[in-house]
N, C-alpha and C positions, 0 to 999 in steps of 0.2 A: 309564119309568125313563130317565133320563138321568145318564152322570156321567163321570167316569175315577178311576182310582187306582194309585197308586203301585205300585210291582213290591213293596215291604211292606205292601201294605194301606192303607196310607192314602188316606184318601176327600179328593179333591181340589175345593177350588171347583167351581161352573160360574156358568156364566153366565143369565141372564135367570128368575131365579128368584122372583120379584115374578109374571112372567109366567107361569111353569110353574103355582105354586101359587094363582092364583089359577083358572087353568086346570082343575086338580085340585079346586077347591073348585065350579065349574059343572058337573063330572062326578061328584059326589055322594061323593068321596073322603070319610071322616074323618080318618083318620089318613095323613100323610106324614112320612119320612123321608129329610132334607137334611143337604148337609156341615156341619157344625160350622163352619166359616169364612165360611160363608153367612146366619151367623143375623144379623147384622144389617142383613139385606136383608130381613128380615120387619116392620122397622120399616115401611116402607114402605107396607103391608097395610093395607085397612081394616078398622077392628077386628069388625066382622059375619066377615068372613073367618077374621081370626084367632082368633075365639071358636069357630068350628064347627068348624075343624083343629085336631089332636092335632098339631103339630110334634116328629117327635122327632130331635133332629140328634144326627150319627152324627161319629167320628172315625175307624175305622177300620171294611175291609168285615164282619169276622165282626158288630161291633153291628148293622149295616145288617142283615144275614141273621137274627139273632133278631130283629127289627123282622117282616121281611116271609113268613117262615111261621109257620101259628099252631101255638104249643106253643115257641117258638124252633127254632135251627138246630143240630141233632146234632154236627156236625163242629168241632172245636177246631184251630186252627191247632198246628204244634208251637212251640216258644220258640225253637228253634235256626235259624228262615228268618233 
């Protein structure tokens, strides 16, 4: 995992993610989850790659967290952060 996010949640860019994900796809990953502001850095990809990855891009951290345990993530942020 790599990434940063705003003091609200917001999943913020990074960088070199052409690289990560491809990274991810020789370590037998299927499924990753990447910022929303990132996807079109998946153009990039060649399509073997991107046919075996589930890309699921995320905008903020609680979708990231149902993303990565199975059943989703219990905890609801409040509305009032």
């Amino acid at each position: 995992m790599t990434g940063e996010l705003s003091l609200r949640g917001l999943v913020l860019p990074v960088g070199c993610v052409r690289d990560k994900l491809l990274a991810a796809h020789r370590g037998g990953s299927k499924r990753v989850s990447i910022p929303q502001r990132n996807v079109r850095d998946t153009r990039e990809l060649p399509a073997e790659v991107l046919s075996a990855l589930k890309i699921l891009p995320v905008l903020y951290v609680e979708e990231a967290l149902q993303h990565a345990f199975k059943g989703g993530y219990p905890m609801r942020l409040s509305a009032s952060l």
